[in-house]
KEROLUM-422745 format. One record per residue: residue in one letter; x, y, z of N, C-alpha, C in turn. Coordinates in Angstrom, 3 decimals, m for minus. Layout:
<recs>
rec lodo: A; n.c1: X; n.c2: Y; n.c3: Z; ca.c1: X; ca.c2: Y; ca.c3: Z; c.c1: X; c.c2: Y; c.c3: Z
...
</recs>
This chain:
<recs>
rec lodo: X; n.c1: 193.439; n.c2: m58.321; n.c3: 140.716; ca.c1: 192.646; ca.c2: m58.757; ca.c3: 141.837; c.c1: 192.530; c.c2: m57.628; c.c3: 142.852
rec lodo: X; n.c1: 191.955; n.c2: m56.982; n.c3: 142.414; ca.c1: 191.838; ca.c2: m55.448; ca.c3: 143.541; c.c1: 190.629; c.c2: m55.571; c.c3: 143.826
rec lodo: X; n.c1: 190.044; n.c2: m56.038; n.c3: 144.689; ca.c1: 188.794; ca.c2: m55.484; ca.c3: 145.414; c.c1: 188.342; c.c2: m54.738; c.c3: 146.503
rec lodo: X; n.c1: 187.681; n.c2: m55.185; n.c3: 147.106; ca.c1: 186.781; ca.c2: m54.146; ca.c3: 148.273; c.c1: 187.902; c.c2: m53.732; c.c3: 149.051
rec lodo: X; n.c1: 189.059; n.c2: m54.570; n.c3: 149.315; ca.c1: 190.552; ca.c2: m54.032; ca.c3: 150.104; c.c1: 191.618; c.c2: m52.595; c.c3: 149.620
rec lodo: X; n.c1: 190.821; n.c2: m52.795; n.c3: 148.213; ca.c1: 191.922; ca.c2: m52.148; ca.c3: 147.439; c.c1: 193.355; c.c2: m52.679; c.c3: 146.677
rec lodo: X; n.c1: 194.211; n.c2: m52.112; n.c3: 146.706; ca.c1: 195.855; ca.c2: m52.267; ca.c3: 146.382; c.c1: 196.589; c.c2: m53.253; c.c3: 147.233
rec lodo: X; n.c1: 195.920; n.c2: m53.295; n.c3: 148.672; ca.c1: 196.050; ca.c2: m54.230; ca.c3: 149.739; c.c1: 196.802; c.c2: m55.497; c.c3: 148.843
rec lodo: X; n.c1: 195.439; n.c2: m56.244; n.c3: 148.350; ca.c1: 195.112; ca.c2: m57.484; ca.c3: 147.699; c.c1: 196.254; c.c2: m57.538; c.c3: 146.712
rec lodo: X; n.c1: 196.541; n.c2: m56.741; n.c3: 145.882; ca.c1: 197.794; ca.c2: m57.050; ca.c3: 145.285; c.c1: 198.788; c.c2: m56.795; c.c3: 146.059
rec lodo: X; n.c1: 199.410; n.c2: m55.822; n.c3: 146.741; ca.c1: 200.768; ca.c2: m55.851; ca.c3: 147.491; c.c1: 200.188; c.c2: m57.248; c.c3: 148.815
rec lodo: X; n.c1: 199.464; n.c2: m57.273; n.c3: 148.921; ca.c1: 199.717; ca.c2: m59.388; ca.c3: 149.851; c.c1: 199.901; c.c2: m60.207; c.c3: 149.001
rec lodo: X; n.c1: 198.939; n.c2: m60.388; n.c3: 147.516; ca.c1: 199.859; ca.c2: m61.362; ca.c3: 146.895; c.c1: 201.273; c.c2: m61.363; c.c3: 146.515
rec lodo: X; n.c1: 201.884; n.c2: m60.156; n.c3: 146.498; ca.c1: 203.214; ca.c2: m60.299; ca.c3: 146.487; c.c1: 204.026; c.c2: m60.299; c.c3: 147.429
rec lodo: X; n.c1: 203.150; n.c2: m60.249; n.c3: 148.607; ca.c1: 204.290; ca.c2: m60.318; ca.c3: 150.061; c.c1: 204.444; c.c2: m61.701; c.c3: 150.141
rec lodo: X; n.c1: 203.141; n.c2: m62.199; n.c3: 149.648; ca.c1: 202.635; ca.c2: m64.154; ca.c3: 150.027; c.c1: 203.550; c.c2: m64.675; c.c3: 149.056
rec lodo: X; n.c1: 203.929; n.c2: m64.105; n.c3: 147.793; ca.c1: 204.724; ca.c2: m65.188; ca.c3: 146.444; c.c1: 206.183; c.c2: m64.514; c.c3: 147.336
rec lodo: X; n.c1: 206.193; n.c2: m63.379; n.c3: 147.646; ca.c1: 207.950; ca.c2: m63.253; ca.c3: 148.192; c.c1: 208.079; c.c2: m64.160; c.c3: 149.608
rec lodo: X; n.c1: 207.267; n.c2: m64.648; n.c3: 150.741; ca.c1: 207.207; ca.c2: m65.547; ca.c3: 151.627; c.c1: 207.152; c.c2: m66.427; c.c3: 150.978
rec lodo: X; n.c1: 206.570; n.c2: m67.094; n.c3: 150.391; ca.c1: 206.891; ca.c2: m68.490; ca.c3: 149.960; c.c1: 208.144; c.c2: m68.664; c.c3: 148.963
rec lodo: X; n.c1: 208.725; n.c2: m68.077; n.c3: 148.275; ca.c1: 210.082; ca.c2: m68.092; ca.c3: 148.084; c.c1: 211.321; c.c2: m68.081; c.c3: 149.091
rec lodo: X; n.c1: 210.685; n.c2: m67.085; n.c3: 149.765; ca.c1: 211.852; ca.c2: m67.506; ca.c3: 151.099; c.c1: 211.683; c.c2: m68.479; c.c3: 152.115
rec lodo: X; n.c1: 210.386; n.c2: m69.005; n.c3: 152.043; ca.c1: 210.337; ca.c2: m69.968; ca.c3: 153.360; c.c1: 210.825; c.c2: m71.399; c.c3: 152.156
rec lodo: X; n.c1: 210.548; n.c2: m71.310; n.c3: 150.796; ca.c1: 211.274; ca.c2: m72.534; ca.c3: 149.944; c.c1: 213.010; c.c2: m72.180; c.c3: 150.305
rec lodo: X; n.c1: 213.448; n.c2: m71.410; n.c3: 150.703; ca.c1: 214.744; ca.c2: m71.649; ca.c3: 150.827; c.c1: 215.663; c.c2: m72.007; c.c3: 151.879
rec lodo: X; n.c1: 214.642; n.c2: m71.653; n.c3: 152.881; ca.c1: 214.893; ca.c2: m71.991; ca.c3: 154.282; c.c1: 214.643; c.c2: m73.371; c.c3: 154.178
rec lodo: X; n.c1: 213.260; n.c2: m74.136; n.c3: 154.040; ca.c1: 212.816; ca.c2: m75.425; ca.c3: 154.381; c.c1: 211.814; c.c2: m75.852; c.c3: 153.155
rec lodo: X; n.c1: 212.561; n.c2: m75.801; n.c3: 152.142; ca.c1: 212.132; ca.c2: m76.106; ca.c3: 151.158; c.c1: 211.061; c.c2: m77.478; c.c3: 151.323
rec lodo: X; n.c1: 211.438; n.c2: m78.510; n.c3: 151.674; ca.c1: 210.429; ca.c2: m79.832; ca.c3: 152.003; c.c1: 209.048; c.c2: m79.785; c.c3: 152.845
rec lodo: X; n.c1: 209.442; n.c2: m78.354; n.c3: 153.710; ca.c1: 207.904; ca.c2: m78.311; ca.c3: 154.397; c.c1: 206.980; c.c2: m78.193; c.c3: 154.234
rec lodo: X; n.c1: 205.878; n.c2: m79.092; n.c3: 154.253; ca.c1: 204.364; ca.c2: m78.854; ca.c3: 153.394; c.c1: 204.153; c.c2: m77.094; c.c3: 153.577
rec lodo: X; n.c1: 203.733; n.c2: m76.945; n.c3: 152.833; ca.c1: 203.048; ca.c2: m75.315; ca.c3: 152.898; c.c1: 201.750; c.c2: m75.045; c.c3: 153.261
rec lodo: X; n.c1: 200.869; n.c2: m76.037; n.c3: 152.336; ca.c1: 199.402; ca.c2: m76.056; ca.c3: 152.293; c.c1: 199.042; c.c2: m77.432; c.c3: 152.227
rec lodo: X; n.c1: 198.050; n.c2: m78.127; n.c3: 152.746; ca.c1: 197.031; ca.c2: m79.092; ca.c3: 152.519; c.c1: 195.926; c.c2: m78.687; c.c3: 152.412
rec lodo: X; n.c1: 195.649; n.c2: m79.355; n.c3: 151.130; ca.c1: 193.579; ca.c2: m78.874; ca.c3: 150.590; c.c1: 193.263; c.c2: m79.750; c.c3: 149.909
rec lodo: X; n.c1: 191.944; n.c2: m80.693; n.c3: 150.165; ca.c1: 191.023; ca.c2: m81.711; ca.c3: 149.386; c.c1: 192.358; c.c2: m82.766; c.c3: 148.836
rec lodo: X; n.c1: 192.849; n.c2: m83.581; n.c3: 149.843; ca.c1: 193.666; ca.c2: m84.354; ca.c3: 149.487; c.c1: 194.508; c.c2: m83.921; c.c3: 149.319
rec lodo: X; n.c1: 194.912; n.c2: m82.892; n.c3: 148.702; ca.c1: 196.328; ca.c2: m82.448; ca.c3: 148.020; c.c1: 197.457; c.c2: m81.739; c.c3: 149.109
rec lodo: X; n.c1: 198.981; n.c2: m82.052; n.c3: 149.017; ca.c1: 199.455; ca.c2: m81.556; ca.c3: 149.751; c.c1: 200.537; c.c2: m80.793; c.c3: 148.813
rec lodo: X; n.c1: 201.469; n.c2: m79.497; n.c3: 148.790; ca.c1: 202.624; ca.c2: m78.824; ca.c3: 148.172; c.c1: 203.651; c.c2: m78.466; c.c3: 149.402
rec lodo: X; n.c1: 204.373; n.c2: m78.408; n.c3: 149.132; ca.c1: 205.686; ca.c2: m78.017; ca.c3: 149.553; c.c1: 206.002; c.c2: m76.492; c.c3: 149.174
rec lodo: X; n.c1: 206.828; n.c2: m75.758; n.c3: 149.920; ca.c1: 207.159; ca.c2: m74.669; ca.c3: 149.563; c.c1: 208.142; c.c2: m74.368; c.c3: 148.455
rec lodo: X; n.c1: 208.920; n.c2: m75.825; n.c3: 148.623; ca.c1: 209.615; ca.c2: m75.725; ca.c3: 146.990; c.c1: 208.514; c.c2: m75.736; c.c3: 145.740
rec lodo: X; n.c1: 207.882; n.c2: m76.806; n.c3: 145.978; ca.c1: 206.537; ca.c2: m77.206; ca.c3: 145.299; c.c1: 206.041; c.c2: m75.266; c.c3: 144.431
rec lodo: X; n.c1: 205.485; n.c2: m74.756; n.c3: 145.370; ca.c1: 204.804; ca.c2: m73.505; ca.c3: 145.608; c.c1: 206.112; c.c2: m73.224; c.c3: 144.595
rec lodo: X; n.c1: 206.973; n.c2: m72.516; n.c3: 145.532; ca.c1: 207.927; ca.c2: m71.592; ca.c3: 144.830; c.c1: 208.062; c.c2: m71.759; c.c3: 143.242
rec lodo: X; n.c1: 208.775; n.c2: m73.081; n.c3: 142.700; ca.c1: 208.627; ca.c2: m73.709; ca.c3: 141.785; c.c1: 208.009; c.c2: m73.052; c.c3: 140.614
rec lodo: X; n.c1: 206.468; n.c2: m73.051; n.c3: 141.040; ca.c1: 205.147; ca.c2: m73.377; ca.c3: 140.240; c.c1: 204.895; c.c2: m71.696; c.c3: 140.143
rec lodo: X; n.c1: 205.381; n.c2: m71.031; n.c3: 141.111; ca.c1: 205.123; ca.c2: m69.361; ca.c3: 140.903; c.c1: 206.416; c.c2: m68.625; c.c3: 140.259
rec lodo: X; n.c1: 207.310; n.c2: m69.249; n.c3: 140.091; ca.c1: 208.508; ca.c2: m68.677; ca.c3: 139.151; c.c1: 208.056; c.c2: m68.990; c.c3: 137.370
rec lodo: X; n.c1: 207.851; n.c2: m70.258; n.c3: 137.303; ca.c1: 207.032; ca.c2: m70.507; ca.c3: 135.686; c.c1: 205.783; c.c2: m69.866; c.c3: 135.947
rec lodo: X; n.c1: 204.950; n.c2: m69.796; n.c3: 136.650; ca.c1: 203.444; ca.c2: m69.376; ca.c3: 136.160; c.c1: 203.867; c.c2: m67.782; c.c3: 135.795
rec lodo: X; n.c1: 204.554; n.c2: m66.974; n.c3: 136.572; ca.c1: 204.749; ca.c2: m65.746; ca.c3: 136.413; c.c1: 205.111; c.c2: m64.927; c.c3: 135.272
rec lodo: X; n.c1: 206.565; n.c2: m66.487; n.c3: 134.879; ca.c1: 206.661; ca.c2: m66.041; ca.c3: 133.021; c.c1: 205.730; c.c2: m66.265; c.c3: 131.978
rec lodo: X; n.c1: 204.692; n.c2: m66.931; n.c3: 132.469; ca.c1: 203.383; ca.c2: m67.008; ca.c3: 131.481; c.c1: 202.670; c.c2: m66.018; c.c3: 132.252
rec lodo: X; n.c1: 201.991; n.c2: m65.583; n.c3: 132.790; ca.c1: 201.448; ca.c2: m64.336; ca.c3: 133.381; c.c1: 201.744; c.c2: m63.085; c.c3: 132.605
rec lodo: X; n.c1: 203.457; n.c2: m62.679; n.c3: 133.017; ca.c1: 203.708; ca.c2: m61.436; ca.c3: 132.186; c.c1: 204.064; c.c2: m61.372; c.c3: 130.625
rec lodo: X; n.c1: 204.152; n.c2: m62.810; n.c3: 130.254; ca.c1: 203.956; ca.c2: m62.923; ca.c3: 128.426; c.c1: 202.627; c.c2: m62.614; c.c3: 128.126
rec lodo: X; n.c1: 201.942; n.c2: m62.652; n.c3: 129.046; ca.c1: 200.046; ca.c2: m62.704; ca.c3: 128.363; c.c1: 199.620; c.c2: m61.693; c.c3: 129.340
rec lodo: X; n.c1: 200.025; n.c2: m60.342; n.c3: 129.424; ca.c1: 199.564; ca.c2: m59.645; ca.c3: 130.061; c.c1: 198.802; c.c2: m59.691; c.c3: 131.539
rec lodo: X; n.c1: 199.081; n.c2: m60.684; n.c3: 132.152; ca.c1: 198.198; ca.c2: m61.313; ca.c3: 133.683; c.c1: 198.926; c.c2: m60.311; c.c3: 134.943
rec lodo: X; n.c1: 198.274; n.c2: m60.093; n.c3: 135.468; ca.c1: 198.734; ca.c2: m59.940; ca.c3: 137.197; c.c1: 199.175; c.c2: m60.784; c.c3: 138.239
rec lodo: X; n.c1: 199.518; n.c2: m60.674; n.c3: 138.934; ca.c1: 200.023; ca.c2: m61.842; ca.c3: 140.198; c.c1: 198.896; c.c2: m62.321; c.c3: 140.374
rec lodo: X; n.c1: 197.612; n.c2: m61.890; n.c3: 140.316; ca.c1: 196.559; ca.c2: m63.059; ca.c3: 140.961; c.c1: 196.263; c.c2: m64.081; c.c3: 139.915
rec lodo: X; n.c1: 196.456; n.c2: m63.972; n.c3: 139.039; ca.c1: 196.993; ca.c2: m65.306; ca.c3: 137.983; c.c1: 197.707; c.c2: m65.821; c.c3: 138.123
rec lodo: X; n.c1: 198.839; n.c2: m65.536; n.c3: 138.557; ca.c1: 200.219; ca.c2: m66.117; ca.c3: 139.067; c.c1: 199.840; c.c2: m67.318; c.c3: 140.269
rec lodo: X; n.c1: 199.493; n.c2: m66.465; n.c3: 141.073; ca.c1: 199.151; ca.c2: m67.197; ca.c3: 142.111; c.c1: 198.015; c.c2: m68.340; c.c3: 142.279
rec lodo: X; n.c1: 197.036; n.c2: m67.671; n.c3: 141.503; ca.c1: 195.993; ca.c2: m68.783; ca.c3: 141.607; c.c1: 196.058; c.c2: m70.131; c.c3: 140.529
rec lodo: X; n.c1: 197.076; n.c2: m69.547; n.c3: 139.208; ca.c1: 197.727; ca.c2: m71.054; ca.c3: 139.022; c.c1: 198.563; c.c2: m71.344; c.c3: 139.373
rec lodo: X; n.c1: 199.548; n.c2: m71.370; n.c3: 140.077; ca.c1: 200.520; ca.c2: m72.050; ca.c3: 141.086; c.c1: 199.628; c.c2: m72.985; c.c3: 141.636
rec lodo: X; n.c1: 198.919; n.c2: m72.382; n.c3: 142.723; ca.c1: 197.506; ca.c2: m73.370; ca.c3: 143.442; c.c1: 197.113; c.c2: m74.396; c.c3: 142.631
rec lodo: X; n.c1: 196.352; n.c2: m73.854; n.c3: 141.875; ca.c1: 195.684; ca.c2: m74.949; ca.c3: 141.140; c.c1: 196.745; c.c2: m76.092; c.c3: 140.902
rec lodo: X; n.c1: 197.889; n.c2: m75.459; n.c3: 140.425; ca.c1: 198.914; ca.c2: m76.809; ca.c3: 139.594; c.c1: 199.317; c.c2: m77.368; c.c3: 140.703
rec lodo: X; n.c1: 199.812; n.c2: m76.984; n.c3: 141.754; ca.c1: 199.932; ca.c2: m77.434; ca.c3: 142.730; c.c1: 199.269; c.c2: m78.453; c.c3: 143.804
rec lodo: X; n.c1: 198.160; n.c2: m78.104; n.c3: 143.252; ca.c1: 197.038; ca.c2: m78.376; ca.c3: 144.130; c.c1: 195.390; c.c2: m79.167; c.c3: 143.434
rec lodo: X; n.c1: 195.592; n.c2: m79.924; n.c3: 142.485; ca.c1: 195.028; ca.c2: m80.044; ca.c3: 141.483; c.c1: 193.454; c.c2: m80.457; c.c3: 142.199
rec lodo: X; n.c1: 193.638; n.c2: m81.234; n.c3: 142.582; ca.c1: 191.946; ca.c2: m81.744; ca.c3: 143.040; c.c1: 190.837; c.c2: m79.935; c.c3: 143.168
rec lodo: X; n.c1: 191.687; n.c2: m79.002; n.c3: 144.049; ca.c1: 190.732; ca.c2: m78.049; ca.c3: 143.577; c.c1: 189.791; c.c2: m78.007; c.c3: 142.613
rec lodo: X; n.c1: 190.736; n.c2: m78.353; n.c3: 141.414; ca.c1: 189.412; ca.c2: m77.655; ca.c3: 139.961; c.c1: 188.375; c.c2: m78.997; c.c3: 139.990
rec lodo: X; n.c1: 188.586; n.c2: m79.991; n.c3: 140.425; ca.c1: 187.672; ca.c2: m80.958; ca.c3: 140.725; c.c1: 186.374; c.c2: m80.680; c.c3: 141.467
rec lodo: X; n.c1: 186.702; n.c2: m79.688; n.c3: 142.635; ca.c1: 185.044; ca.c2: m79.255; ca.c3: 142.945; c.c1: 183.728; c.c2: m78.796; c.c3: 142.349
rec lodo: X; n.c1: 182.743; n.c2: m78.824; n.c3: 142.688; ca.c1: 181.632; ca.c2: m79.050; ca.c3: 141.427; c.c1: 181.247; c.c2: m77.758; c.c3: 141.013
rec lodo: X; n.c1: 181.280; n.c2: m76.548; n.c3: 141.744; ca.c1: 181.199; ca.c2: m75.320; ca.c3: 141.269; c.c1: 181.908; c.c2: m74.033; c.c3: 141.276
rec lodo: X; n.c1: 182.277; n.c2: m73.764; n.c3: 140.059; ca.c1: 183.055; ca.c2: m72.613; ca.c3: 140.321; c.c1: 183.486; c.c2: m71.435; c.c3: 141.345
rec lodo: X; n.c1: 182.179; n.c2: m71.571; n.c3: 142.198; ca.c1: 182.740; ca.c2: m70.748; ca.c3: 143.557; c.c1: 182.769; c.c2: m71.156; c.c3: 144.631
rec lodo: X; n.c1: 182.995; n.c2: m72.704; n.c3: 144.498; ca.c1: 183.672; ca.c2: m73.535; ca.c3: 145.344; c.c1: 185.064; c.c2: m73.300; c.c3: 144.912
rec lodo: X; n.c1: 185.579; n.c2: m73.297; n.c3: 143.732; ca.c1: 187.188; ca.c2: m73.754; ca.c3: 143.167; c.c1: 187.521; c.c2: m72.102; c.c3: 143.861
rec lodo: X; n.c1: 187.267; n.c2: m70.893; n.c3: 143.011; ca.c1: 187.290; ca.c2: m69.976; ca.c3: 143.583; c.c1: 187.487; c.c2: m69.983; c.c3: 145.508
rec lodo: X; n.c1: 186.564; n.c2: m69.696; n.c3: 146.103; ca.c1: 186.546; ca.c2: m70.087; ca.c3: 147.594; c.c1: 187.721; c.c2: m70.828; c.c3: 147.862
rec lodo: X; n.c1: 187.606; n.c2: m71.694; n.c3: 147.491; ca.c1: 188.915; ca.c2: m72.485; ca.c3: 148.094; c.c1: 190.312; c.c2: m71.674; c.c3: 147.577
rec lodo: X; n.c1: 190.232; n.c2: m71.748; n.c3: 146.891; ca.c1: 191.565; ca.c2: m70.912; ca.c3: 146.306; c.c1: 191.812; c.c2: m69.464; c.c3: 147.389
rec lodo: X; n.c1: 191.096; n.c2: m68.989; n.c3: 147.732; ca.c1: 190.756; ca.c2: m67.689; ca.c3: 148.422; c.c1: 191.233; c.c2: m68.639; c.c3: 149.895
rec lodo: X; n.c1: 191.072; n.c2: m69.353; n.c3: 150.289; ca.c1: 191.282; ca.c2: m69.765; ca.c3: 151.651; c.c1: 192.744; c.c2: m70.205; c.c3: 151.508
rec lodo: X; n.c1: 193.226; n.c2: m71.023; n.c3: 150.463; ca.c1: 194.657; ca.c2: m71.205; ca.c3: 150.601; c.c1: 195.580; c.c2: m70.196; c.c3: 150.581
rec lodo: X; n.c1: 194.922; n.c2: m69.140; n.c3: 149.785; ca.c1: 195.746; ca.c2: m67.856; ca.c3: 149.609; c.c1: 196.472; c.c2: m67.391; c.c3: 151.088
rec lodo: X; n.c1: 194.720; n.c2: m67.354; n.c3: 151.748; ca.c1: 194.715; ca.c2: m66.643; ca.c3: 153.581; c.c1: 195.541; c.c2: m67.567; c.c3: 154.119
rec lodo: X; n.c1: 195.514; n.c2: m68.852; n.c3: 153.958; ca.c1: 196.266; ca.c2: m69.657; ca.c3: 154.761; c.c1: 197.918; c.c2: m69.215; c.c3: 154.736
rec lodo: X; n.c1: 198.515; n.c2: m69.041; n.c3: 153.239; ca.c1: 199.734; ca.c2: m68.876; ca.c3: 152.754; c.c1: 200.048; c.c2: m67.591; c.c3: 153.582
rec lodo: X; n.c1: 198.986; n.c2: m66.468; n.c3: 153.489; ca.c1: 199.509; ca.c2: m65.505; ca.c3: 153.622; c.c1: 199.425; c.c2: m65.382; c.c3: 155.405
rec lodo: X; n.c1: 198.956; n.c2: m66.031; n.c3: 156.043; ca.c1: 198.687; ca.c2: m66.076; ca.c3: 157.466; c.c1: 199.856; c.c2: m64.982; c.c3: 158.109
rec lodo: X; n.c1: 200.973; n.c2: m65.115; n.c3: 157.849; ca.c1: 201.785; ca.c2: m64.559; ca.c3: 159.048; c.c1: 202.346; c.c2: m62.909; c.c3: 158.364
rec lodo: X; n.c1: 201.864; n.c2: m62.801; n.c3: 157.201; ca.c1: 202.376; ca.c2: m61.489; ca.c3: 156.943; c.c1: 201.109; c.c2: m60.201; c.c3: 157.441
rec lodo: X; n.c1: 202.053; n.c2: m60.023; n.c3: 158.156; ca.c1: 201.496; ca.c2: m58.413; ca.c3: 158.808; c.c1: 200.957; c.c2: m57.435; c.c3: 157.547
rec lodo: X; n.c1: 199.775; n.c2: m56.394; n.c3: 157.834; ca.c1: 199.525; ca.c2: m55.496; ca.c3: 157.338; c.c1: 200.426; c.c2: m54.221; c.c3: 157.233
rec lodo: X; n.c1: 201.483; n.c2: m54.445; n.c3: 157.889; ca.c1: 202.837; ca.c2: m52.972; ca.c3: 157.821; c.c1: 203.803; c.c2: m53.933; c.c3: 156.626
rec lodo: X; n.c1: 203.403; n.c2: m54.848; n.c3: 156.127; ca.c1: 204.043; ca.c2: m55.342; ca.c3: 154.738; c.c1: 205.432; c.c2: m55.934; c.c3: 155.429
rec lodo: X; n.c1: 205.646; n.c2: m55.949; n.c3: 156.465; ca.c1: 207.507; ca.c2: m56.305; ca.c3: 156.854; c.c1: 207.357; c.c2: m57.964; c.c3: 156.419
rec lodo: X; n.c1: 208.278; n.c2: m58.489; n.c3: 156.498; ca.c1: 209.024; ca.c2: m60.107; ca.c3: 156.578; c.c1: 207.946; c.c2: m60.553; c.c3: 157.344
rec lodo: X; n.c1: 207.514; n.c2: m61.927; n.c3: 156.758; ca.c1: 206.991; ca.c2: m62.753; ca.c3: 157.883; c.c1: 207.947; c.c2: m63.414; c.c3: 159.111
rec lodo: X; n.c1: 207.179; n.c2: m63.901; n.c3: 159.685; ca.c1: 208.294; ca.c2: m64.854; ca.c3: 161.182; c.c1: 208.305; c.c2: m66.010; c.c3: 160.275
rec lodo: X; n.c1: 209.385; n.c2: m66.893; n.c3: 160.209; ca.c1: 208.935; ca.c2: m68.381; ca.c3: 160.703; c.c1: 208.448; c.c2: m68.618; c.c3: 161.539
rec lodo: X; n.c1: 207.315; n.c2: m69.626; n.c3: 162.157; ca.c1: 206.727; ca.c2: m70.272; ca.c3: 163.350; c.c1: 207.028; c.c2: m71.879; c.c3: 163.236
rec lodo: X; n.c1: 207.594; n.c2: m72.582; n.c3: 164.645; ca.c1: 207.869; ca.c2: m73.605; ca.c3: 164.552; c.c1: 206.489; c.c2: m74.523; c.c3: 165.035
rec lodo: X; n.c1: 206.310; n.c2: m75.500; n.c3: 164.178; ca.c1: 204.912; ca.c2: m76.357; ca.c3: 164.265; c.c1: 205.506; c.c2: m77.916; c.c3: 164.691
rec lodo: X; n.c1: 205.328; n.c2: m78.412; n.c3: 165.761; ca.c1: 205.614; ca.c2: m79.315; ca.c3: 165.980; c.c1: 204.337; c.c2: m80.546; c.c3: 166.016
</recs>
C-alpha cells in the first residue's frame, strides 16, 4: 500500500497495528472504532491483526492486507456496501480514524481520555 505518501503509508500502518496492540493492553474493552452498525474493541482489533498477519506473511501479503482484513472481520457490514469504493473508502477512513493520534515523527501515541 505505498502511494502518493510514499513509505509513509506503510510505516503508519505499522505504527496503527503497534497502537492498537498496545492500547488492547491497556483497555482492552474500549470500543476502538464504530462503522455502519458495527462496533470492535481493541482486543477485538488486536486479536484479528495477530491471525490475519500469519495469513498475510504465509501468502506473501503486506500489512495493508493485514490490516484491511482485521477491519473487514471485525467490522463486517463494511463489505455489505454496494460498491467497491465505498468498501474501500470506508476502510480508508477507519484506518485514519485508528491511526488519529500517531504523529508523523513515528513516536508512541498518547492515550486521550473520552468521556
Amino acid at each position: 500500500m505505498v502511494g502518493a505518501n510514499g513509505p509513509w503509508e506503510i510505516t503508519r500502518l505499522r505504527a496503527t497495528r503497534d497502537a492498537i496492540a498496545h492500547r488492547a493492553e491497556i483497555t482492552p474493552t474500549l470500543t476502538a472504532v464504530r462503522c455502519s452498525g458495527d462496533s470492535a474493541t481493541y482486543r477485538d482489533l488486536a486479536g484479528a491483526l495477530v491471525r490475519y498477519d500469519t495469513v498475510a506473511e504465509h501468502n506473501g501479503l503486506g500489512i495493508g492486507s493485514t490490516v484491511t482484513a482485521a477491519i473487514m472481520h471485525c467490522l463486517p457490514r463494511i463489505g455489505s456496501l454496494d460498491e467497491p469504493s465505498d468498501v474501500a473508502g470506508t476502510v480508508c477512513e477507519v484506518i485514519e480514524w485508528l491511526a488519529r493520534d500517531i504523529d508523523e515523527g513515528h513516536g508512541r501515541p498518547q492515550l486521550r481520555a473520552i468521556s
